[in-house]
C-alpha positions in Angstrom: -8.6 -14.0 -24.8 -9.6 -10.1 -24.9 -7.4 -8.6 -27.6 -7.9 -5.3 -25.1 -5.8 -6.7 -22.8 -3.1 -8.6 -24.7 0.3 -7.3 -23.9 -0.7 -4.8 -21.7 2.4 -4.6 -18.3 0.9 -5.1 -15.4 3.4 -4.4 -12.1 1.7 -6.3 -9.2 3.3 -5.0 -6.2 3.1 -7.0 -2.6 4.1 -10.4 -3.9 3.9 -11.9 -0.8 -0.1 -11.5 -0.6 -2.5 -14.6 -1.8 -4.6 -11.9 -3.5 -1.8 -10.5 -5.9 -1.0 -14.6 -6.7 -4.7 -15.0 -7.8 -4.6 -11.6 -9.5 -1.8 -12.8 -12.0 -3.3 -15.9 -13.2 -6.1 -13.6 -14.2 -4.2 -11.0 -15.7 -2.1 -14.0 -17.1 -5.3 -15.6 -18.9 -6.5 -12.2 -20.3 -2.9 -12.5 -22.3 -1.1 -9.2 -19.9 2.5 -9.1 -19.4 2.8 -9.7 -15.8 5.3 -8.8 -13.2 5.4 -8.9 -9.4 7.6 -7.3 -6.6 8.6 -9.8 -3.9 10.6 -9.4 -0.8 11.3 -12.8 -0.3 12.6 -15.9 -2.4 9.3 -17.6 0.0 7.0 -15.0 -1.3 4.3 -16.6 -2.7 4.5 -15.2 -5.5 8.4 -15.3 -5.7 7.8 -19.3 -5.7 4.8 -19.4 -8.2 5.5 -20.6 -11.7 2.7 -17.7 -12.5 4.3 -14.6 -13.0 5.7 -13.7 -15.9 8.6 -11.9 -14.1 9.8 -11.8 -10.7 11.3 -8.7 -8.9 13.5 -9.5 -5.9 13.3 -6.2 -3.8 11.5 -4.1 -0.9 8.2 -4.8 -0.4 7.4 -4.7 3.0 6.2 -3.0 6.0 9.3 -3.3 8.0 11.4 -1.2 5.4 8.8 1.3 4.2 11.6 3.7 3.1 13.2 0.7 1.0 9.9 -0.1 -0.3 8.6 3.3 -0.9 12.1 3.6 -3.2 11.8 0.4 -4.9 8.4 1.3 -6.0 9.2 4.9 -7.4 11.8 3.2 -9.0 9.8 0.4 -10.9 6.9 2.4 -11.9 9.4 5.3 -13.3 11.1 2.8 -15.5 8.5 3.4 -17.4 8.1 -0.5 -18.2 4.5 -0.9 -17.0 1.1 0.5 -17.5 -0.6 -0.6 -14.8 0.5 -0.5 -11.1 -1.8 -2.4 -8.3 -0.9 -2.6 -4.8 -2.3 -5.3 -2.4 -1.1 -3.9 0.7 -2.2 -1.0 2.5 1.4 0.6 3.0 2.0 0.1 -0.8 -1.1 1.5 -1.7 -0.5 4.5 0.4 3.0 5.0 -1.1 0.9 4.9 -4.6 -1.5 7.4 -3.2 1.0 10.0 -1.8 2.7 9.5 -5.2 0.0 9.5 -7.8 0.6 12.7 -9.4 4.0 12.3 -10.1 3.7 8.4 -10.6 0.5 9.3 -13.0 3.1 10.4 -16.2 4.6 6.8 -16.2 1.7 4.2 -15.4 -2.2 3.8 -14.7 -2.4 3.6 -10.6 -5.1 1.0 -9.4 -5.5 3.6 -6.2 -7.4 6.7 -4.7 -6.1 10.1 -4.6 -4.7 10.9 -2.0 -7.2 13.0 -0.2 -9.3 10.4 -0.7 -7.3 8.2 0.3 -6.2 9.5 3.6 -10.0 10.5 4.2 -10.7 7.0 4.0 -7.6 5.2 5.9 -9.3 7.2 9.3 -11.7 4.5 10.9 -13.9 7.0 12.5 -14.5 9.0 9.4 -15.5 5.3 8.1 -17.8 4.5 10.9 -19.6 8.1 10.8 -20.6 7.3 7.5 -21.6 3.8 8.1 -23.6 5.6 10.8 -25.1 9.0 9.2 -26.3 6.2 6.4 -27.3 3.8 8.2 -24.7 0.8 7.1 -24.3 -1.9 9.5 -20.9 -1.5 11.5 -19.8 -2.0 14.8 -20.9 0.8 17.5 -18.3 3.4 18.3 -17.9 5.6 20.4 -15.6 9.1 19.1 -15.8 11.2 21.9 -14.8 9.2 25.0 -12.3 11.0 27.1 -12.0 8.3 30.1 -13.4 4.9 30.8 -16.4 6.2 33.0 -17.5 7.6 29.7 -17.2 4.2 27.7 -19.4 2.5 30.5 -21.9 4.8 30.8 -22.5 4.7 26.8 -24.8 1.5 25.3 -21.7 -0.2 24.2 -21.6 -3.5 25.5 -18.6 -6.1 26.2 -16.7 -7.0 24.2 -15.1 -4.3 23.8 -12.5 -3.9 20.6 -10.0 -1.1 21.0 -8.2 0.0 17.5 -6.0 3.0 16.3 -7.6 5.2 14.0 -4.9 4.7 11.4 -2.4 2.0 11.3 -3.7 -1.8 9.6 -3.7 -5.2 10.7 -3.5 -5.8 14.3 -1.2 -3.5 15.1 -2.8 -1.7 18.7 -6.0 -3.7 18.6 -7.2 -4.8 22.0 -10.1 -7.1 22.8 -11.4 -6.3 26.7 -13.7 -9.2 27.5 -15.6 -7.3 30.8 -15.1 -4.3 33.1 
């Protein structure tokens, strides 16, 4: 066990995620305090034996007010001294508050500009592109669909917001 990290809080938001389930045992082995924010009693978390303690609250993307207040709450209690989010809605929560969160608790996220910079997908793919990192070809200045076929970009074609996550306005078009 690392003596660094013995005791340390840990507040593991997005209990509902695989990835925040796997994160605790971790933190759990290196002797940290651990506690995670569900919305659920089916959360996985929520029905781990793993965490330490278990906050039944917000934490999802259906109530992003409710969650956003939940996790100004915690992280002001001033209990923890680390915050990670799994999810991109709490992490952007934890972005657009990091200054003001940053008095009470060590924020496992980008600064905001940063952040925002980043959560664009075409800013991503121009520099995949200018670097020459494989990603998929895309197209930013397409203004109709005569200029999508005339470009090199072959079928299929995968339509996608340039903000938002998961699958939320992503289209697949198999042929013209």
């Amino acid at each position: 066990m690392d003596s660094r990290f013995v005791g340390k809080k840990i507040l593991l938001l997005d209990g509902l995620t695989s990835q925040c389930l796997e994160y605790t045992k971790a933190f759990n082995e290196l002797g940290c305090d651990t506690t995670v924010l569900c919305d659920d009693l089916f959360d996985t978390c929520y029905a781990s034996r793993h965490p330490k303690h278990k906050i039944l609250g917000v934490s999802n993307v259906r109530d992003l007010k409710g969650t956003e207040e939940w996790i100004l709450k915690l992280v002001k209690s001033n209990q923890y001294d680390v915050v990670i989010p799994f999810t991109e809605y709490s992490a952007t929560i934890l972005s657009h508050h990091k200054k003001e969160l940053s008095a009470y608790a060590h924020l496992i996220v980008n600064n905001q500009d940063v952040f925002d910079y980043a959560q664009d997908k075409n800013n991503v793919m121009k520099v995949c592109m200018e670097n020459d990192l494989p990603c998929p070809m895309t197209i930013f200045d397409a203004k109709s669909v005569a200029d999508i076929l005339s470009s090199d970009i072959r079928f299929p074609i995968i339509l996608k917001p340039r903000l938002g996550f998961g699958s939320h306005g992503f289209h697949k078009i198999e042929s013209k």
